[in-house]
C-alpha positions in Angstrom: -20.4 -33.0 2.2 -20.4 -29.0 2.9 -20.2 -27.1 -0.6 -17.1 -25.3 -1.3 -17.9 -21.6 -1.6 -14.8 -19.0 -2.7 -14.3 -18.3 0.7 -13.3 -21.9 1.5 -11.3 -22.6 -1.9 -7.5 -22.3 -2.5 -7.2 -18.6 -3.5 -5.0 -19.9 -6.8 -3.1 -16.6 -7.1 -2.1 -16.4 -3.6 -0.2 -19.7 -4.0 3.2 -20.0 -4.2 5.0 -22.1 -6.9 6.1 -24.9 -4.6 2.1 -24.8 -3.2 0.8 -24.8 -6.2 2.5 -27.9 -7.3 1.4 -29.7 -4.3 -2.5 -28.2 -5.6 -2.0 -29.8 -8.5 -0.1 -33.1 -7.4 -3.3 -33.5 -5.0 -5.7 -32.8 -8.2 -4.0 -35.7 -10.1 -2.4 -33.4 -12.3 1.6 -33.5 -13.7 3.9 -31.4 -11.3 5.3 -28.8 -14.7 1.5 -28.1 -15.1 2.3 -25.8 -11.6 4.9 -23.4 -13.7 2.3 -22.8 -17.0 -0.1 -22.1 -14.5 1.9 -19.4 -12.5 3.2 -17.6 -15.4 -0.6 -17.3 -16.8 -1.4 -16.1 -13.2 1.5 -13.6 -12.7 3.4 -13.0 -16.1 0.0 -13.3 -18.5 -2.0 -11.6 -15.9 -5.2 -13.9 -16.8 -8.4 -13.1 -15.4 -10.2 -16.3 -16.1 -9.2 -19.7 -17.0 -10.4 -20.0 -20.0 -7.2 -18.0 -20.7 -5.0 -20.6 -20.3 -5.4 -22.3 -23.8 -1.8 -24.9 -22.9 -3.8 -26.2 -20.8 -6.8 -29.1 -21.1 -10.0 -28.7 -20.7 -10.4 -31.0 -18.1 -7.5 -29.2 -15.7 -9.1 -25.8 -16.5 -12.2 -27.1 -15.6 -11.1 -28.6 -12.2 -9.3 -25.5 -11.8 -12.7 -23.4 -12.0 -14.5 -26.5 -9.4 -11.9 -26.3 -7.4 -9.6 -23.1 -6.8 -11.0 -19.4 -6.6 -9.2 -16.9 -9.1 -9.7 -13.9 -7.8 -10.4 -11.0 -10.3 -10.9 -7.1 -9.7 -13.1 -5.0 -11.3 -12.9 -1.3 -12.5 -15.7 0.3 -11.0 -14.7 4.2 -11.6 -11.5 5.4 -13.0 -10.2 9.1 -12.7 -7.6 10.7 -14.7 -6.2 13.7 -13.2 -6.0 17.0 -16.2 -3.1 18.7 -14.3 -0.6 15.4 -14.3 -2.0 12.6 -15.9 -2.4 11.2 -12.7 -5.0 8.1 -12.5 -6.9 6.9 -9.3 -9.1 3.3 -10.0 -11.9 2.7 -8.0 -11.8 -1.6 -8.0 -14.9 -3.8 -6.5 -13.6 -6.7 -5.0 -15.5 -10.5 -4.7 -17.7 -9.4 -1.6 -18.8 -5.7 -3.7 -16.3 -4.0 -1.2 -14.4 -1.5 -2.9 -11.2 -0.2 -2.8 -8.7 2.9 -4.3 -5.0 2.4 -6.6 -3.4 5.2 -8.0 -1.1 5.0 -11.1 1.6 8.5 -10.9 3.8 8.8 -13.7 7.6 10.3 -12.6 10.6 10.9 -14.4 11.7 8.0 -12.6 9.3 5.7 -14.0 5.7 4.3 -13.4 4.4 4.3 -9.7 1.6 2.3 -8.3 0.1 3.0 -4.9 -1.9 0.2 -3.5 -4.1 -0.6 -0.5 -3.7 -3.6 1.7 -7.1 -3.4 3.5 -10.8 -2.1 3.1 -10.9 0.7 5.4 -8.6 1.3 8.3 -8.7 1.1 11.9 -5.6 3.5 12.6 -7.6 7.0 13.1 -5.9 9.0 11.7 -7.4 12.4 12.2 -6.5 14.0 9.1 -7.5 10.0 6.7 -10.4 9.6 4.7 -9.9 6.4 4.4 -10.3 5.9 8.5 -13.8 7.7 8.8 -15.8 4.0 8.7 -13.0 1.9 10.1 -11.8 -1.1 8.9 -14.4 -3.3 6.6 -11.9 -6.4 6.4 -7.8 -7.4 5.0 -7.3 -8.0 1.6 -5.3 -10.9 0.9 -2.2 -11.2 -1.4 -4.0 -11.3 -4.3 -6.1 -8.7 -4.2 -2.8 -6.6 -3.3 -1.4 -8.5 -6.5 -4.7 -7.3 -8.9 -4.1 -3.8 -8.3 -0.9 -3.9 -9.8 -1.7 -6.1 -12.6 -5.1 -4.6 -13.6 -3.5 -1.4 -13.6 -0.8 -2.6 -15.6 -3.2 -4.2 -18.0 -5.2 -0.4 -17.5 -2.4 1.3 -18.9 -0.6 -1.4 -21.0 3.0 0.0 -19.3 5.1 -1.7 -17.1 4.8 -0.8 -13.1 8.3 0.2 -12.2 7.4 1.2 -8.4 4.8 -0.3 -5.8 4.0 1.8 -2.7 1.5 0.6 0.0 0.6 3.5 1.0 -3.2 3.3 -0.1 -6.1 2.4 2.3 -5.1 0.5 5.1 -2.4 0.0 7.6 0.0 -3.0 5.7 1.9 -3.9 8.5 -2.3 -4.3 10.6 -2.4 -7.2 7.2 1.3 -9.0 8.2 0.8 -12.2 6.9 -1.1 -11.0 3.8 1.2 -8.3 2.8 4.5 -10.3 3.0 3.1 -13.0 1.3 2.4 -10.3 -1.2 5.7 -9.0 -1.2 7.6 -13.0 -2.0 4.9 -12.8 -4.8 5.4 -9.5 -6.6 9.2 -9.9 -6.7 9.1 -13.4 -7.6 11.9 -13.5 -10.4 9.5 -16.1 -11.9 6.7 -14.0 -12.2 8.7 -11.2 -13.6 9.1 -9.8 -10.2 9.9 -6.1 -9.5 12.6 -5.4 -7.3 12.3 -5.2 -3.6 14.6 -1.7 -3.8 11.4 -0.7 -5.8 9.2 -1.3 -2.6 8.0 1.0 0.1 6.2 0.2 3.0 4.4 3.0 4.6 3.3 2.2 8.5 2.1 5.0 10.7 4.4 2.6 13.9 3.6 -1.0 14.2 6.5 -1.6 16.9 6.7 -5.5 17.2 6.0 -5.6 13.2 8.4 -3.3 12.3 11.2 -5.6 14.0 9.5 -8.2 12.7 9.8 -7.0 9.0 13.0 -6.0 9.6 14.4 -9.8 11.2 12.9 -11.2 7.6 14.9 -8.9 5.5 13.1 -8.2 2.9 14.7 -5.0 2.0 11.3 -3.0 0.8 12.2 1.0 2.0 10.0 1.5 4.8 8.3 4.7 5.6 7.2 6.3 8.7 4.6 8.2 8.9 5.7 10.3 11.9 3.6 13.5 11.8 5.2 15.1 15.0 8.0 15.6 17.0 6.8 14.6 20.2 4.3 12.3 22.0 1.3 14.9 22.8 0.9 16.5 19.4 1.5 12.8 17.7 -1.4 11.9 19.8 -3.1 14.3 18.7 -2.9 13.1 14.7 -2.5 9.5 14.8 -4.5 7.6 18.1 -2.2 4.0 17.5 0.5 6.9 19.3 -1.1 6.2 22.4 0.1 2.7 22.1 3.1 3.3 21.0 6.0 6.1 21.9 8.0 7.8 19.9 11.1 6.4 21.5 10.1 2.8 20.9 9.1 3.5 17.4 12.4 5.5 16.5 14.4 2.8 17.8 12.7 0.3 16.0 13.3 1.8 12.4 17.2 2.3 13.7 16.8 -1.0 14.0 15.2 -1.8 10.5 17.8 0.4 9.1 20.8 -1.7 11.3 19.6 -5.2 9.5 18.6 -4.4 5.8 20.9 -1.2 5.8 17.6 0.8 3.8 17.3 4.4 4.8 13.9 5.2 6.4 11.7 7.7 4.7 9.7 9.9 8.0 6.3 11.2 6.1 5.5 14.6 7.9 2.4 15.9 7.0 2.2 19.3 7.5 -1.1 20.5 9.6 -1.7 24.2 9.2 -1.5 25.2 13.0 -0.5 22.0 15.2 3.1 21.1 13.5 4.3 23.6 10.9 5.8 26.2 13.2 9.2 26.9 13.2 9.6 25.9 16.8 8.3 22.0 15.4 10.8 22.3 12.9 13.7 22.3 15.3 12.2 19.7 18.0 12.3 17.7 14.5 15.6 18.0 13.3 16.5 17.3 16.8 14.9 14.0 16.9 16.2 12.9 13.8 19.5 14.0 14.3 22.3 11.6 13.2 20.0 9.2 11.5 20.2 8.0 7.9 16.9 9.1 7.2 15.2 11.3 4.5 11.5 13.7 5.6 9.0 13.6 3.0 7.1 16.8 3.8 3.2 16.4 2.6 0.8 19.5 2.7 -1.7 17.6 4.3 -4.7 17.2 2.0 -8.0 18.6 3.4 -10.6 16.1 4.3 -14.3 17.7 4.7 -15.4 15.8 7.5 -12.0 17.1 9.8 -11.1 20.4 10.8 -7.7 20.4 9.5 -6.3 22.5 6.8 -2.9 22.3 4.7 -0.2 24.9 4.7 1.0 26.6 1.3 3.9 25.5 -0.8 5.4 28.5 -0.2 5.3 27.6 4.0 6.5 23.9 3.1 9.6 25.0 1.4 9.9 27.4 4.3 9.8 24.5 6.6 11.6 22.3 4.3 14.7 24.7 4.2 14.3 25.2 7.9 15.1 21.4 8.0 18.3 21.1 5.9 19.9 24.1 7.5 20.1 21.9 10.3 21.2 18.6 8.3 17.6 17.1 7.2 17.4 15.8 4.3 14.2 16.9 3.2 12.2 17.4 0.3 8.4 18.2 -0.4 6.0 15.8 -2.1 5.0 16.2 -5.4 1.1 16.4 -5.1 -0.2 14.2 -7.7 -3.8 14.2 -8.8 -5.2 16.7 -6.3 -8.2 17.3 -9.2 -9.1 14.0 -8.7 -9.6 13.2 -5.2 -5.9 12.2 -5.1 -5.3 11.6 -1.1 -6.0 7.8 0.9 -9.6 6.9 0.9 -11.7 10.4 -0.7 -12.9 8.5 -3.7 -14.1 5.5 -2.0 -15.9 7.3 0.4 -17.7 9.6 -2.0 -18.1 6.2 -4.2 -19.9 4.8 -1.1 -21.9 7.5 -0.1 -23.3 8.1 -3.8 -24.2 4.5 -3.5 -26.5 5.1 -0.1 -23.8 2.5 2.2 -23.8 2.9 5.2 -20.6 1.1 5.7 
């Protein structure tokens, strides 16, 4: 018989509750056992089962022969000194290793996540792009960030934003399974309203996402006003236009009625002229939309370099004299290699990878 190895064992905290009594009907085991064991996975936030002291030792120890509970581990943490700001460095099963931020706002605790190792995308101005894309995480990994950092910081997570490493809507499957997860009302689930999506134009995803309703806010990251200087910034243009990626968040915003966020990152010298301003508010003209303009955080290995605050609000004001609404991101732990992908790289490099 071929040994089970984690790869080929039921990933426990990816389960739903209705598979994970099926798990346990097919292990023998009474059907209730299913709801102890999900609230030790996703309300308890246990990272062994040894934890779970309602339960026998004989299920705790089929559950270790026969599941995989997957488990991050902090490998480097980095609090910022100007905001408090803190970015976790977490080695995954395979050593891989990936970035979460915690951001505290006046609006309540924030946690950025990835939902891959690496990226594929290519983005010009991305750290997180430079070696590709090592592999997908699957829902629990997503899930880990948000409870190890919860367990990090002992507060509650009021916000989830994947917009870490990765392209979420490149992970489909794994990132909406994530999603029914992490607002599970059973596993003390956040609220979907609490939920963006950042994609930099996934067409057929984007209506996909939009058909299941799931009503996370989604976020473009648009970047330009036109095709060529798009292009220019983000390669997955090239398979994608403008026009078909517009009308597909019209569309997301027609069936879940959530106002799109367009991320604009402003790139000193290719889109922060006042001429780009205008072919902006042109194009997004009418919509119920909302830019999030982001002095582009410099990246050593690129050639591009940010604009000043003083330029953004320039821009910014150039924007909602023309109807935008627009507002400039707060930049959150700049000190400490804040932006997508800087301190993994640096993590990897110190560590002689060549991946």
């Amino acid at each position: 018989m071929k040994e089970m190895t984690k790869d080929t064992l039921p990933d426990i905290r990816s389960l739903s509750m209705a598979e994970l009594e099926e798990l346990l009907l097919s292990m023998g085991e009474k059907k209730f056992r299913a709801k102890q064991i999900y609230e030790w996975l996703h309300v308890k936030k246990a990272v062994s089962f040894s934890e779970m002291t309602n339960l026998s030792n004989a299920l705790r120890r089929k559950l270790q022969e026969q599941t995989h509970l997957v488990s991050l581990k902090k490998v480097e943490e980095l609090v910022s000194a100007l905001d408090g700001t803190r970015k976790y460095l977490f080695e995954l099963d395979d050593h891989n290793v990936i970035e979460s931020v915690w951001m505290e706002y006046h609006h309540g605790n924030s946690v950025c996540i990835s939902s891959q190792a690496g990226c594929r995308m290519g983005c010009r101005f991305c750290a997180s792009t430079l070696n590709g894309l090592e592999r997908q995480l699957s829902a629990s990994e997503m899930l880990e960030q948000v409870y190890r950092i919860s367990a990090e910081t002992g507060k509650r997570v009021d916000n989830i934003v994947i917009m870490g490493s990765g392209e979420p809507l490149d992970n489909y499957d794994n990132v909406v399974r994530f999603l029914q997860l992490i607002t599970d009302p059973a596993a003390g689930g956040i609220s979907r309203r609490n939920i963006t999506l950042s994609t930099c134009g996934l067409v057929p995803q984007i209506r996909k996402l939009a058909d299941e309703n799931y009503g996370v806010t989604l976020a473009l990251s648009l970047h330009a006003a036109d095709d060529n200087t798009r292009q220019q910034l983000m390669p997955i243009a090239k398979k994608y236009a403008l026009k078909d990626v517009l009308a597909a968040c019209d569309y997301y915003f027609e069936k879940t009625g959530r106002r799109i966020s367009y991320e604009y990152s402003l790139v000193k010298g290719v889109n922060d002229s006042a001429g780009e301003a205008e072919k902006l508010s042109a194009l997004l003209k009418g919509k119920n939309c909302h830019v999030n303009l982001i002095p582009v955080n410099p990246v050593k290995e690129r050639e591009f370099e940010t604009v000043t605050r003083s330029y953004a609000v320039q821009f910014q004001n150039m924007l909602e004299k023309n109807g935008i609404n627009a507002t400039i991101r707060r930049e959150m732990g700049r000190d400490i290699q804040g932006a997508c992908g800087q301190l993994r790289r640096s993590y990897k490099s110190s560590a002689g990878s060549s991946g």
